[in-house]
C-alpha positions in Angstrom: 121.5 98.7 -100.7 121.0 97.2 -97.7 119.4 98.7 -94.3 121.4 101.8 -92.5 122.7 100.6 -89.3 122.5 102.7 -85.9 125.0 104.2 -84.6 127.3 102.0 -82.6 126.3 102.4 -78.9 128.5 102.2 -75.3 127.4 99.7 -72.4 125.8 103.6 -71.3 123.1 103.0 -74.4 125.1 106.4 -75.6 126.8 106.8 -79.2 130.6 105.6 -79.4 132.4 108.8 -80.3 134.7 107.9 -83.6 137.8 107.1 -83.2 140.5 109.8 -83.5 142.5 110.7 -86.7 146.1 109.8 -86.9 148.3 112.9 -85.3 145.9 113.3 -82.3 148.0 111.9 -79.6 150.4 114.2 -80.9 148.3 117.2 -80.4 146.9 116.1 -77.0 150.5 115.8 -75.7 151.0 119.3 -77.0 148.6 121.0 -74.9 149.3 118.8 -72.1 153.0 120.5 -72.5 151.3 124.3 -72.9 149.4 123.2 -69.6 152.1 122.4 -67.8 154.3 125.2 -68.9 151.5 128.1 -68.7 149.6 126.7 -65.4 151.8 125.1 -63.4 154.7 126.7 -64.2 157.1 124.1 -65.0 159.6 123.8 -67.5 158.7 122.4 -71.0 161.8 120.2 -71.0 160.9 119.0 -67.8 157.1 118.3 -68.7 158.3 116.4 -71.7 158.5 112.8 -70.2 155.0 112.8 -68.7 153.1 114.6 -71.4 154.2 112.8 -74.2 154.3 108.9 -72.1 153.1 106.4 -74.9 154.0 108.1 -78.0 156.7 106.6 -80.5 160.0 109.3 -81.1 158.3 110.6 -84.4 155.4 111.7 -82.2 157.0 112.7 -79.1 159.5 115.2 -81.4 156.0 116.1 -82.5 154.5 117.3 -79.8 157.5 119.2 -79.0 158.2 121.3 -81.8 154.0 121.8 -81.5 154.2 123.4 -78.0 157.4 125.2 -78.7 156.5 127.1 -81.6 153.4 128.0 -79.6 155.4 129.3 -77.1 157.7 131.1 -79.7 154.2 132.7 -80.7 152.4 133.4 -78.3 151.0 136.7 -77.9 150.5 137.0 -82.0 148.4 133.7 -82.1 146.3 134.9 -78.7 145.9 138.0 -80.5 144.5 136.8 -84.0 142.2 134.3 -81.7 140.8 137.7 -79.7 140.3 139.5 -83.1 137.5 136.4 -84.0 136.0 136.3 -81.1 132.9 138.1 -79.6 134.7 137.7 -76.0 137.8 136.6 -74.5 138.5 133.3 -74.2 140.0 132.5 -70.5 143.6 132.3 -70.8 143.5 128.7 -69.7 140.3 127.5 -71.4 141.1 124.3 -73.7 139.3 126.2 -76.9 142.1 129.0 -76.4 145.0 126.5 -76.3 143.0 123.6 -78.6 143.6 126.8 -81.6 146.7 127.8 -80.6 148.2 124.5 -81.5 145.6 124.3 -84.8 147.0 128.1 -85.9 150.8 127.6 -84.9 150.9 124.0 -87.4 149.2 126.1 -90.0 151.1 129.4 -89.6 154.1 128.4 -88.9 154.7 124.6 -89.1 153.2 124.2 -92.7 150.4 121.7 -91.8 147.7 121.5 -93.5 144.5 123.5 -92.3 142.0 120.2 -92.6 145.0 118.4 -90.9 146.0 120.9 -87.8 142.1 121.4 -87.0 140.8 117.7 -87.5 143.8 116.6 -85.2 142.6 119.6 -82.8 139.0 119.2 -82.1 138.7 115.6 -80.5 140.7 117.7 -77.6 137.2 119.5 -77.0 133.9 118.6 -76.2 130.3 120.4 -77.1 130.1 123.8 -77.9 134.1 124.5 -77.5 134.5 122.4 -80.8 132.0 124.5 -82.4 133.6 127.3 -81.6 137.3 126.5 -82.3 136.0 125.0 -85.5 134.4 128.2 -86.4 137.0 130.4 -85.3 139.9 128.6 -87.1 137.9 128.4 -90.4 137.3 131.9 -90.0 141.2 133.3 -89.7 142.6 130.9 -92.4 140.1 131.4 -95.2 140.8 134.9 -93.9 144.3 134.8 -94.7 145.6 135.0 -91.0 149.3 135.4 -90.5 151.7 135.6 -88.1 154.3 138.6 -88.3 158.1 138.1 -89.6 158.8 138.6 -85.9 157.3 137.4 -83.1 156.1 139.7 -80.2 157.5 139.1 -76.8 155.1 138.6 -73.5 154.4 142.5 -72.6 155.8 141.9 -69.5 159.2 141.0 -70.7 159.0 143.2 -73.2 158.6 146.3 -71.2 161.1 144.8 -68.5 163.7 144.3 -71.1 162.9 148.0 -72.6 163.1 149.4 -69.2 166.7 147.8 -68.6 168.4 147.4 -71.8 166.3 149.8 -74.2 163.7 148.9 -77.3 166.5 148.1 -79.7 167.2 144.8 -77.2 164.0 144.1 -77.6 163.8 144.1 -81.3 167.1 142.1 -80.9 165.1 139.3 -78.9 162.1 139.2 -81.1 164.5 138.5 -84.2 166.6 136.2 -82.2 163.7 133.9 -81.5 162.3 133.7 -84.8 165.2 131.9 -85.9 166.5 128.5 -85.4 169.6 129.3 -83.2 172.9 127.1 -84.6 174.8 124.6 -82.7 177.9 125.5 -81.1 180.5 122.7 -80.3 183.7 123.3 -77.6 186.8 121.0 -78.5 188.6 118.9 -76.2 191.8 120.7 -78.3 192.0 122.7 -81.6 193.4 119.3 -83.6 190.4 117.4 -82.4 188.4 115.6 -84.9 185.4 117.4 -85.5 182.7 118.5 -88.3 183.4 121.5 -90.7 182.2 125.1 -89.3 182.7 128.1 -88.6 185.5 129.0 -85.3 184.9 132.0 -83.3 186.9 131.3 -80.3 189.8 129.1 -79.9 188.7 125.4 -79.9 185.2 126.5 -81.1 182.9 125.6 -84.3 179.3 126.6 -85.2 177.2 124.7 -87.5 174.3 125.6 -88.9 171.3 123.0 -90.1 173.7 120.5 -88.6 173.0 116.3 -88.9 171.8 114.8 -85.7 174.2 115.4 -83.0 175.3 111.9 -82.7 176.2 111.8 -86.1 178.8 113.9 -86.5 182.6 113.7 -86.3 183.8 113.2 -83.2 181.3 112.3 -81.3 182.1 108.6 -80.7 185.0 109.5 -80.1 183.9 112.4 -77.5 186.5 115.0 -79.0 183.6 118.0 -78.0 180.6 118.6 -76.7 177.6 120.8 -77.2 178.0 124.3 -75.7 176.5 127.6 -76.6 179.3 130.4 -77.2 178.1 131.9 -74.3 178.6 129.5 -72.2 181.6 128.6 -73.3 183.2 131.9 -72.1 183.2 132.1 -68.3 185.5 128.7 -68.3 187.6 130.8 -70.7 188.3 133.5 -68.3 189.7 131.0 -65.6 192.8 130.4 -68.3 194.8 127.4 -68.3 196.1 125.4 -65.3 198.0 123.5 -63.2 195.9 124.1 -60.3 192.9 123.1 -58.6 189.7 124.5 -59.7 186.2 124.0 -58.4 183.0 124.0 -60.8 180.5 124.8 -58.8 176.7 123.9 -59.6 177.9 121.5 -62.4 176.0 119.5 -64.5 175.5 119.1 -67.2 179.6 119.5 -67.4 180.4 121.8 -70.5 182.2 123.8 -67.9 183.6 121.0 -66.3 184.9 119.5 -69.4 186.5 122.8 -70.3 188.7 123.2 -67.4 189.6 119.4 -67.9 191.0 120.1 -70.6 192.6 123.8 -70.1 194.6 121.2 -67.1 193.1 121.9 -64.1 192.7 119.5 -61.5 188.8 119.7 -61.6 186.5 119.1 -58.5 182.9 119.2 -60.0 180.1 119.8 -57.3 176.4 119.4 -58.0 173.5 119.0 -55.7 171.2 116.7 -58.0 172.1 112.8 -58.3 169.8 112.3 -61.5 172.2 115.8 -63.1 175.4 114.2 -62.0 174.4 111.3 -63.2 174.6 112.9 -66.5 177.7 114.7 -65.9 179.3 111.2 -65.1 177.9 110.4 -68.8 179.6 113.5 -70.4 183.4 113.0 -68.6 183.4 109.0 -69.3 182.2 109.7 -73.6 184.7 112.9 -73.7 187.6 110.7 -71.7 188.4 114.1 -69.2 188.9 113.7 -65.9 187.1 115.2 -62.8 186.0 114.5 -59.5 182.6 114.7 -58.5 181.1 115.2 -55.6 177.2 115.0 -55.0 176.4 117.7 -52.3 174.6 121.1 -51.4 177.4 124.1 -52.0 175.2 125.8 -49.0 176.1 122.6 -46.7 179.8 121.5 -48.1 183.3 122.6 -47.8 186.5 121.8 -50.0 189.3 120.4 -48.6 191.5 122.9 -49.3 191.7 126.4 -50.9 191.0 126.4 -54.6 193.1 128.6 -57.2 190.3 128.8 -59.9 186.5 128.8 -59.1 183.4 129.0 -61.4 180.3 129.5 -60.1 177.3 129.4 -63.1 175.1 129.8 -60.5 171.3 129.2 -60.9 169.3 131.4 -62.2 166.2 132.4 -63.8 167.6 131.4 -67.5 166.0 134.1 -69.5 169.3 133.9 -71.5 168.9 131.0 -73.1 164.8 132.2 -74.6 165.6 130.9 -77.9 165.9 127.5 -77.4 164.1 127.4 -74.2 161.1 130.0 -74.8 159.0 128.6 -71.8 161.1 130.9 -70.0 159.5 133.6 -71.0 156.4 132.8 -69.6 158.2 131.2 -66.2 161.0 133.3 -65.0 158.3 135.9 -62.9 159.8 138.8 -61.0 159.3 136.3 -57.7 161.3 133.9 -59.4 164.4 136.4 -60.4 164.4 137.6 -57.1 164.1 134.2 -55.3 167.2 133.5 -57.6 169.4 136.3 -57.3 168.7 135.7 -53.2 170.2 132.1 -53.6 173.1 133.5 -56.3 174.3 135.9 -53.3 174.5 132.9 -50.9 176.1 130.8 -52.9 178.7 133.4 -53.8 179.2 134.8 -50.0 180.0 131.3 -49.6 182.3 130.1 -52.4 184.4 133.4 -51.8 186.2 131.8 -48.9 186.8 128.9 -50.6 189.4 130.6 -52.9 193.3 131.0 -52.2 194.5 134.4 -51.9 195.4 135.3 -55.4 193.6 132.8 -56.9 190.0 133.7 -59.3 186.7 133.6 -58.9 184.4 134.2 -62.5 180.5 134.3 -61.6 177.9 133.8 -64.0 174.5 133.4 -65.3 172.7 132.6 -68.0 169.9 135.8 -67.4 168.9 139.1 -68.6 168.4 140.3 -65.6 170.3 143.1 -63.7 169.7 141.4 -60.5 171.2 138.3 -61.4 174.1 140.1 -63.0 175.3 143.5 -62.2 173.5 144.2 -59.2 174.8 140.9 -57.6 178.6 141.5 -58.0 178.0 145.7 -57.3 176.2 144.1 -53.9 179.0 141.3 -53.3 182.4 144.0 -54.0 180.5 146.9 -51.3 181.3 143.7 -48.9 184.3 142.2 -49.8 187.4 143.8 -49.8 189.7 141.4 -50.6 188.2 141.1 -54.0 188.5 142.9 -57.2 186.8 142.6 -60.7 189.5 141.3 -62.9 188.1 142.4 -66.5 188.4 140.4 -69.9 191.1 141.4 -72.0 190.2 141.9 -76.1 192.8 138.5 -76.5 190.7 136.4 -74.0 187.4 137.0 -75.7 186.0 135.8 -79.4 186.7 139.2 -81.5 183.4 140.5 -81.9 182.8 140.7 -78.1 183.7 143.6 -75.2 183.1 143.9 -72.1 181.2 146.8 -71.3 182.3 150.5 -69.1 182.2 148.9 -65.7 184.3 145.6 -66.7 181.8 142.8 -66.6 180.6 141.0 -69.7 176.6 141.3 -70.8 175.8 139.2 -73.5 172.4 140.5 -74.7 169.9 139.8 -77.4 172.0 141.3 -80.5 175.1 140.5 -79.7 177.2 137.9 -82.6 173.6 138.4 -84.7 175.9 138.9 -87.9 177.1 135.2 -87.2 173.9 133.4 -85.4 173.9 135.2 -82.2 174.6 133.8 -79.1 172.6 133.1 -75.2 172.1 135.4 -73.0 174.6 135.7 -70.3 176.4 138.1 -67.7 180.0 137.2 -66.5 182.3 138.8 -64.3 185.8 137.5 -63.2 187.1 138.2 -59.6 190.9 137.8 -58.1 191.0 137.8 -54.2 194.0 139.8 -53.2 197.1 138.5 -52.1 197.9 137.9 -48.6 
């Protein structure tokens, strides 16, 4: 045997550290994506392009589905990481997060345990990798788990348990542990499209679907993708002729919707980079709409509308189970920052309808200040306008609109057939002259 050779050394004189294992760049993006989300705040979706710069698709989707299912899991993987630990790690320390994403690819994910924590610990240094090393070897030969369902943030949970009651909340916990299916809106009920289940008129759900641009139809841009629930407030504005405005538009399932129902569509959105995409959706789905780049709060139609949809921003809690960062964004500041643009933009559009024509409002929140409260607030000033309610033949059978009229889409609600977003909608008609 010949002589043992020294470590390899750095210009410094100190010991090159060895080169990562395959998979870390994956994991690094990951909690770059939990950073962003928890820290700063910012949507995961939004993150995504920075965070995961330089990776290949295989490991971008990676990192992803990593950072999501932490997100799904939260509070249960903080809490088996508190029950091996002599004292709580700071919610943002890197050991904290650098388990997180070990435990969430063992628990959940399926990855191996010598996999998920040798692809974890070059993303801390010194005595933080001692300690994630020893606490993860400690919960999995353990047999740590994760429960059938995951707990929600205590905040949202006791919010949503103060405003809806604990059997919502169950509702929610279920709803997230599942992959939610993919819900597809037809241009018309012959269009070409893939095999599913049809709860609506020009509707089909698919569950464990092919990649989206694989299916039928999609060349030839016979439907788009569109949750249910979102599906439904372009519903309530019926069929045209007429001229209806879509207000806050992008990414254009609404749009679309009234494009084909006949309308004479004016689509209005105040980001270039979302229009952009909007533009994308019309020109693959061959519908026609105008669209106009501009600030609702600055611009005025050119004349009175006869159908107007406002899906107005919002905090999105609705949408937690594909989007869980919500949970952790959407802070009472934020839902009230929200429901103080929502009334502006509705005071505004208001006068923008004809006399006779209909307004439908909507959002895609759990929240009573972005729903009920807004419309209660907006009808005490306006009396020209009346709620107009669903009828039972408007809506997809299993739904009603609740005592007062509007329609709450909560966590339970189509759970016998895959459930559905979160959303509150409630139709308006401005009274005649």
């Amino acid at each position: 045997m010949g002589p043992m050779l020294p470590p390899a050394k750095t210009p410094n004189n100190r010991p090159r550290r060895p080169a990562d294992p395959p998979g870390t760049a994956a994991r690094r993006a990951a909690m770059r994506l939990l950073d962003a989300v928890l820290r700063r705040g910012d949507p995961l979706e939004a993150a995504l392009p920075a965070a995961t710069r330089g990776l290949e698709g295989p490991d971008r989707g990676l990192a992803h589905a990593i950072a999501a299912e932490a997100l799904r899991r939260l509070p249960d993987l903080d809490a088996l990481i508190d029950s091996a630990t002599r004292q709580p790690l700071p919610a943002n320390a890197k050991a904290r997060t650098a388990l997180r994403i070990a435990l969430v690819q063992t628990l959940s994910l399926g990855t191996p345990p010598h996999a998920a924590i040798a692809t974890v610990l070059p993303l801390v240094d010194g005595g933080p990798r001692k300690l994630v090393h020893g606490v993860f070897g400690a919960l999995t030969r353990g047999g740590a788990a994760l429960p059938e369902l995951p707990s929600l943030p205590a905040e949202v949970a006791a919010r949503w348990g103060a405003n809806w009651g604990n059997a919502v909340v169950d509702a929610a916990a279920a709803a997230i542990a599942a992959p939610p299916p993919l819900d597809l809106t037809l241009a018309d009920p012959d269009a070409l499209a893939p095999e599913g289940t049809s709860l609506a008129p020009d509707h089909r759900r698919l569950v464990d679907p092919a990649p989206v641009t694989n299916l039928a139809g999609y060349a030839e841009g016979t439907w788009w993708v569109q949750d249910i629930a979102a599906s439904l407030p372009a519903r309530l504005l019926g069929r045209g002729p007429g001229k209806a405005l879509d207000l806050c538009a992008a990414p254009g399932g609404k749009t679309m919707q009234l494009a084909a129902a006949g309308w004479d569509v004016t689509a209005l959105e105040i980001a270039p980079s979302r229009a952009a995409r909007l533009h994308e959706n019309l020109s693959r789905t061959h519908l026609p709409a105008k669209v106009v780049i501009a600030d609702a709060l600055d611009w005025e139609p050119a004349e009175p509308m006869d159908a107007l949809l406002l899906d107005a921003p919002c905090s999105a809690t609705g949408i937690f189970r594909r989007h869980p960062d919500v949970l952790y964004r959407a802070h009472p500041a934020i839902i009230a920052e929200m429901a103080a643009l929502q009334a502006r933009l509705l005071d505004r559009a208001a006068g923008w309808v004809r006399p006779g024509g209909r307004l439908v409002f909507a959002t895609c929140s759990l929240e009573p200040e972005e729903g009920e409260a807004q419309i209660e607030r907006f009808l005490a000033t306006r009396a020209d306008y009346a709620l107009e309610p669903a009828t039972a033949g408007e809506l997809p059978a299993k739904l009603i609109r609740d005592a007062a009229g509007f329609l709450r889409l909560l966590p339970g609600t189509l759970a016998d057939v895959g459930g559905c977003d979160g959303f509150f909608i409630a139709r308006l008609k401005r009274a005649s002259a």
